[in-house]
C-alpha positions in Angstrom: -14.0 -72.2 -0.1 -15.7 -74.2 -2.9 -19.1 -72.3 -2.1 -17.4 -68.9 -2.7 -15.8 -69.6 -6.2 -18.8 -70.9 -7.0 -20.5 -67.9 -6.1 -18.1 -65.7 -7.7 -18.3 -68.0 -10.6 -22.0 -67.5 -11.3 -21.0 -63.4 -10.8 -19.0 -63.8 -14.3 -20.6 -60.7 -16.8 -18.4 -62.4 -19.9 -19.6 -66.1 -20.2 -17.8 -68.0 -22.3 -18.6 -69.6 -25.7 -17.5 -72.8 -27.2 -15.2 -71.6 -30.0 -16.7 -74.7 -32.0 -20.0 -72.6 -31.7 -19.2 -69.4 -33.6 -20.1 -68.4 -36.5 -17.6 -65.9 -38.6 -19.2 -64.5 -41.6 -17.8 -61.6 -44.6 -19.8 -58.8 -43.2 -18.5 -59.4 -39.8 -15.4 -59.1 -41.1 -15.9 -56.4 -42.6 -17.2 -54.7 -39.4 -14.2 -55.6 -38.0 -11.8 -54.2 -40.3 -13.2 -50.8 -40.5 -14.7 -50.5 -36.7 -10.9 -51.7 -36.0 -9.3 -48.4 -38.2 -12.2 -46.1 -36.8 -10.8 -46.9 -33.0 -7.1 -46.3 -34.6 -8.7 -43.2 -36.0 -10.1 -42.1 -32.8 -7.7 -42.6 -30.5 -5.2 -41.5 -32.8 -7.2 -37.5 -32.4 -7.6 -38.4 -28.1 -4.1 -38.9 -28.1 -3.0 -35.8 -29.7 -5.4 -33.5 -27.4 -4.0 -35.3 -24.3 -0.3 -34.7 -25.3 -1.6 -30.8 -26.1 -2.2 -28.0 -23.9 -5.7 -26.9 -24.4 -7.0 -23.1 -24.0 -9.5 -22.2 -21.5 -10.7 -18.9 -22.3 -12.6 -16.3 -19.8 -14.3 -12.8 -19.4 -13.4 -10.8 -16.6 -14.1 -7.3 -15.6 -10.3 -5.6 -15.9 -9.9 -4.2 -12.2 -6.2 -3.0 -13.0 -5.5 0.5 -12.3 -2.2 2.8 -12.6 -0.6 0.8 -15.4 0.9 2.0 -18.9 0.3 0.3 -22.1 3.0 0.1 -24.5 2.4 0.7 -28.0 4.7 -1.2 -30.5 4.8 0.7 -34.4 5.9 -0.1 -37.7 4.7 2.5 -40.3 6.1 2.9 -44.1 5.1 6.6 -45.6 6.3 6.0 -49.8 6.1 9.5 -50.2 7.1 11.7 -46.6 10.2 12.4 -46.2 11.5 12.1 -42.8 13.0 15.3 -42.3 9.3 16.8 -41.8 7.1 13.2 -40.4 6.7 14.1 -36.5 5.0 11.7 -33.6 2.5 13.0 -31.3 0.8 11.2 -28.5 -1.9 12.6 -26.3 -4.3 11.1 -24.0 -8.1 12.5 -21.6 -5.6 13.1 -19.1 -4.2 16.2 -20.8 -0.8 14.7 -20.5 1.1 15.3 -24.0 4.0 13.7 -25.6 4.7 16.6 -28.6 7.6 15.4 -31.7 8.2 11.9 -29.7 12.0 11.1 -30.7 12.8 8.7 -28.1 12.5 4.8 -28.6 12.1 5.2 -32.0 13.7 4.9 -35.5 13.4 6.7 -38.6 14.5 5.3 -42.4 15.3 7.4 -45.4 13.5 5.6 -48.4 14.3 6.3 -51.7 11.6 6.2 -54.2 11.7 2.3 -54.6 11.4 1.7 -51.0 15.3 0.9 -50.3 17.1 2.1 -47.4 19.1 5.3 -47.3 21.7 4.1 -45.2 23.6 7.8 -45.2 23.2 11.5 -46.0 25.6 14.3 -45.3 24.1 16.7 -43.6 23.5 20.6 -44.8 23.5 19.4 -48.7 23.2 22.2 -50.8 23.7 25.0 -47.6 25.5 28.1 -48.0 28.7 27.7 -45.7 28.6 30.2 -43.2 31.6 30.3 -40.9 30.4 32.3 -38.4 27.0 31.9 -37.1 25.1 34.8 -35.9 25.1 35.8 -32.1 22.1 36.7 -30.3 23.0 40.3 -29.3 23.8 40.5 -33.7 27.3 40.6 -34.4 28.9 37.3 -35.4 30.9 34.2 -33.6 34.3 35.8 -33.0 37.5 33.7 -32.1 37.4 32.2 -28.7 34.1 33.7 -28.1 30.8 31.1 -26.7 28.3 30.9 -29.0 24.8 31.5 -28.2 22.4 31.9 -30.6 19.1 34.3 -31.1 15.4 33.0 -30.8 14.4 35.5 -32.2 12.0 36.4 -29.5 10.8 32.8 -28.3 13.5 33.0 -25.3 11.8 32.5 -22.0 14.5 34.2 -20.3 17.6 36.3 -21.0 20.2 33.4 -20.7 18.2 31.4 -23.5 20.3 30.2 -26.0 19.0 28.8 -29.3 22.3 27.3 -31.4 20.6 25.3 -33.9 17.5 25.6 -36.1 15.6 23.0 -34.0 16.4 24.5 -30.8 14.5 27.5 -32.5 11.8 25.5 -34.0 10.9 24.0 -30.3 11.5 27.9 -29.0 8.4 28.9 -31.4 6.6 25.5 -30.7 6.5 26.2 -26.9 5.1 29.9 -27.5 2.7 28.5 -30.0 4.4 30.3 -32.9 4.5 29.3 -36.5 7.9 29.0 -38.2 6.8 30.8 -41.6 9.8 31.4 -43.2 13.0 29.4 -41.9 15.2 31.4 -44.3 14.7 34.3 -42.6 16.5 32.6 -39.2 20.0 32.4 -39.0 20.6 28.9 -37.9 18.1 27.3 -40.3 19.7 28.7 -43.0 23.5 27.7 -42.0 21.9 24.6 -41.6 20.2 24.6 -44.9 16.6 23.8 -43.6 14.6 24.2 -46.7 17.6 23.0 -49.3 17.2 19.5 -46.7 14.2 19.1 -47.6 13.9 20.0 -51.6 16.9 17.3 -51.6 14.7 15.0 -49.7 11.4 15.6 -51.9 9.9 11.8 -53.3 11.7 10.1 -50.6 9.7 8.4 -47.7 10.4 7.2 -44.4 10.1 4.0 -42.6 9.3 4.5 -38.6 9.5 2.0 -36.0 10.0 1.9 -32.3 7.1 1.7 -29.5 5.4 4.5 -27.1 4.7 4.3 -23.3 1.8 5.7 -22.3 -1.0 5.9 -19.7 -3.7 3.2 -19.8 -7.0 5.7 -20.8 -8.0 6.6 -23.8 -6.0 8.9 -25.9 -4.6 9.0 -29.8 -1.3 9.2 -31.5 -0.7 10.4 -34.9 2.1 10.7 -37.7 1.4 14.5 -39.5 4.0 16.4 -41.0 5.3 19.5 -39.5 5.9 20.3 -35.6 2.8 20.3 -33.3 2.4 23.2 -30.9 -0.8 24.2 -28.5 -2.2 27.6 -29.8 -5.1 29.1 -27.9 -5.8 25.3 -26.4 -6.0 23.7 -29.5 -3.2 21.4 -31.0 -1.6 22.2 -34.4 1.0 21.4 -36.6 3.1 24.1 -38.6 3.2 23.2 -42.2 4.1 26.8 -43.2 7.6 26.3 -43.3 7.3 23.5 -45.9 6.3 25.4 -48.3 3.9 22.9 -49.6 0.1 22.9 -50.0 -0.5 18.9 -50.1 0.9 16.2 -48.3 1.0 12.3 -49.5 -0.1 10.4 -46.5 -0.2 7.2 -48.2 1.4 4.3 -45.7 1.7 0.7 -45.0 1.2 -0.3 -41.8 3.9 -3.1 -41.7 3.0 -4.1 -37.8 1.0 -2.4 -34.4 0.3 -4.0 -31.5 -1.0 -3.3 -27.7 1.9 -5.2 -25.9 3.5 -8.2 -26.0 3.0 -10.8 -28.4 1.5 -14.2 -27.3 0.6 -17.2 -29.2 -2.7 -17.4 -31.8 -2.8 -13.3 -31.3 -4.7 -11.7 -34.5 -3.4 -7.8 -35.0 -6.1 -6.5 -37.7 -3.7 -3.6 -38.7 -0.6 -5.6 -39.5 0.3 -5.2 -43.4 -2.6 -3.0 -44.0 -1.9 -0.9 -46.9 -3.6 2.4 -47.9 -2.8 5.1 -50.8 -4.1 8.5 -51.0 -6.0 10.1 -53.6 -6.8 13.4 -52.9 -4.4 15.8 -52.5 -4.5 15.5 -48.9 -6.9 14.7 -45.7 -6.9 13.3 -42.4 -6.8 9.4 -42.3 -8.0 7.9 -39.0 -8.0 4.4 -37.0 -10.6 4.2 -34.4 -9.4 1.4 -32.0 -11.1 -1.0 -29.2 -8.1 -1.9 -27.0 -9.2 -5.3 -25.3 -6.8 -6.1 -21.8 -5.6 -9.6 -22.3 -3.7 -12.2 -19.9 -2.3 -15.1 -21.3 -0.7 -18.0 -18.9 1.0 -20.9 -20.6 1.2 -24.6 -18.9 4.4 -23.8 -17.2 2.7 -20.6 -15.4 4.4 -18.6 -17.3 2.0 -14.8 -17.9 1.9 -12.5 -20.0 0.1 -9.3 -19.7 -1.0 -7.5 -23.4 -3.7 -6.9 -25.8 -5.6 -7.1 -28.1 -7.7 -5.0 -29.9 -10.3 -3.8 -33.2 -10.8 -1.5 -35.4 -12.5 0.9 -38.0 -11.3 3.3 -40.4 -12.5 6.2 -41.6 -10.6 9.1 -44.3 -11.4 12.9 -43.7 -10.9 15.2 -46.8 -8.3 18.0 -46.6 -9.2 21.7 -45.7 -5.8 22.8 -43.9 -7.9 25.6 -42.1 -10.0 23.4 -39.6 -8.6 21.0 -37.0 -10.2 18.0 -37.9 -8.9 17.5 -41.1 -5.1 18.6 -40.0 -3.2 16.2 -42.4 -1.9 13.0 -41.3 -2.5 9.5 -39.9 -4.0 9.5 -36.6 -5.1 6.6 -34.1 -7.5 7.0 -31.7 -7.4 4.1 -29.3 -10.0 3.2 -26.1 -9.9 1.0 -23.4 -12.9 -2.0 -22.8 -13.4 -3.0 -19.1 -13.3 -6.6 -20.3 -10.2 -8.6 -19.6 -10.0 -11.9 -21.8 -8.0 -14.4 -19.7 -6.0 -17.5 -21.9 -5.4 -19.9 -19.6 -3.3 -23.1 -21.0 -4.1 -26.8 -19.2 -2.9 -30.0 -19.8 -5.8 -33.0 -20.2 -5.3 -35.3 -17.2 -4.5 -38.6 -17.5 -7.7 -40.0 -15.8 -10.2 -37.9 -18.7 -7.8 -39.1 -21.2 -8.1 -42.7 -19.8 -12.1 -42.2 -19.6 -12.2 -41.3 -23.5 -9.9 -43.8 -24.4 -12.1 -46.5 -22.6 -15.5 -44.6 -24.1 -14.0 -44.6 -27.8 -13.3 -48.4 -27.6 -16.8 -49.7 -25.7 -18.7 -47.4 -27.5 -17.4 -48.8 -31.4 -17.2 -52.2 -30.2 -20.7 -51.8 -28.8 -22.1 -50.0 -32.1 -20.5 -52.6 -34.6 -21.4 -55.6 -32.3 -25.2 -53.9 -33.0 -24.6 -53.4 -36.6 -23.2 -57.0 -37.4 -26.0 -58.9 -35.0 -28.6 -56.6 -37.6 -26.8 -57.6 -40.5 -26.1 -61.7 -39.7 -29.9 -62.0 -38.3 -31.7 -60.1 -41.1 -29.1 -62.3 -43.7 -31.0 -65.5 -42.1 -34.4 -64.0 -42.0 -33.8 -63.4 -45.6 -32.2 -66.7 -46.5 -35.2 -68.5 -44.6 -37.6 -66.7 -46.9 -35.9 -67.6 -50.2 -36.4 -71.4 -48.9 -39.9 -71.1 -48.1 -40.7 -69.5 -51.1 -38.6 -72.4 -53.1 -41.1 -75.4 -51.3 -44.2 -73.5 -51.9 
């Protein structure tokens, strides 16, 4: 038993010194001290990671298919009135989403941004008691009301009883609305008096699209959009107006949901026009993006880049149809956040590689300090003999 004691005696790595045998000195102190702080300092910073989730980022190629991307909006025009800012939304697949009005919210702004809370409607209308029927003669007691489209009905049972319903009439046959006072209902409804008692205001729009996940564009432009002849327009005729302030703040878009450190490049960006009008245009790089949190929790959005570029007005070519338009594309990357807890064993390991490696380095630093103090010191009393 003796014998193996002994042997594991003579196995000791940390042999032992007589403490009358040490030597303290100020340097080593001073080592001490600040190696001491630096190992606070240290694992102070390991500590923090370990109780943190980090993020592992990857690239994949996106191998989803048949999915919509929702589109979340914000937009402030200073000087459009709402009564004549439509949403489009169009995509490669030909499928078309004309004056959207669902899922989203439009603001009167007066001309110092505040909210118009409420407006009676037909301000400034002549007050016509019976509307006009569609065979001519007017609305008689106890008789239906069924108004004319003035040659837009698709069939003979077509009713238009309101000066939108005629408005979408025209916009489905590809028709320009050029004179509104000229149609019954718009006048009742005082059309064009709405909109002269709407002139400086601006409009605040916010809700969120649905769409399919290929590449398409969606754009705020005044007037409603029709297809004529294949090719997409907006009728500005019955406005009455030869320029258009597109001018708008983009107070906040986004490709899906929200998820932590997300950067949206558009949010608050401002822009004022300075010509009279022109197309503005956002040409943007969606990026698919999953992002899983330590509980397992995912969520599926996006994110995304862009560039801008400002066409010049000339109302008589397509390109330069006025308005705000965003032309977005898909990239077949997926970025995948993934967020992981340190495990206790690699924060153990740095722990123990913080501590041995300063008490190590300052156990090198002090024995180079104390031994070239002697060498020193021997010199001095050499040279004082000699």
């Amino acid at each position: 038993m003796e014998s193996i004691i002994s042997k594991l005696r003579n196995l000791d790595a940390y042999p032992k010194i007589n403490e009358d045998f040490y030597s303290r000195t100020l340097s080593g102190g001073v080592i001490t001290l600040a190696s001491s702080i630096l190992m606070l300092l240290l694992f102070y910073s390991e500590l923090r990671l370990y109780l943190h989730a980090v993020t592992e980022t990857k690239l994949v190629v996106d191998t989803s298919r048949a999915e919509t991307l929702r589109i979340n909006f914000d937009v402030t025009f200073p000087a459009l009135p709402c009564s004549i800012l439509s949403l489009d939304a169009m995509d490669i697949s030909g499928e078309q989403h004309l004056d959207v009005k669902h899922d989203i919210i439009k603001k009167r702004l007066d001309s110092r941004g505040n909210v118009i809370e409420t407006r009676q409607e037909g301000i400034g209308a002549p007050k016509i008691e019976k509307p006009l029927q569609r065979h001519g003669g007017r609305l008689e007691h106890n008789e239906t009301y069924c108004g004319s489209c003035y040659g837009s009905e698709v069939s003979d049972d077509d009713c238009c009883n309101s000066c939108e319903d005629v408005r979408e009439a025209y916009r489905k046959k590809g028709w320009a609305l050029s004179n509104p006072d000229l149609i019954d209902q718009c006048k009742r409804e005082g059309f064009l008096q709405r909109i002269k008692d709407e002139e400086g205001e601006g409009c605040n729009v916010y809700g969120f699209l649905e769409v399919n996940k290929v590449a398409g564009n969606f754009h705020f432009a005044p007037g409603k959009s029709f297809q004529q002849s294949g090719v997409h327009v907006h009728d500005l005729l019955a406005f009455q107006k030869d320029s258009f302030n597109l001018s708008h703040h983009i107070n906040r878009l986004t490709f899906g949901e929200y998820f932590p450190g997300v950067v949206n490049p558009l949010d608050n960006v401002h822009w004022t026009q300075e010509t009279p009008s022109g197309m503005y245009q956002y040409f943007i790089k969606v990026v698919p993006t999953v992002y899983t949190d330590v509980s397992g929790h995912t969520i599926q959005s996006n994110q995304f880049s862009v560039t801008e570029h400002f066409r010049t007005g000339d109302m008589g070519r397509l390109q330069s149809l006025p308005g705000v338009f965003f032309f977005y594309d898909l990239s077949p990357i997926k970025v995948t956040f993934t967020e992981e807890n340190v495990s206790f064993l690699h924060f153990l390991t740095n722990v123990c590689a913080i501590v041995g490696g300063i008490f190590t380095v300052s156990g090198i630093l002090d024995s180079f300090i104390y031994h070239g103090q002697r060498a020193i010191k021997k010199k001095m009393e050499l040279g004082k003999f000699n």
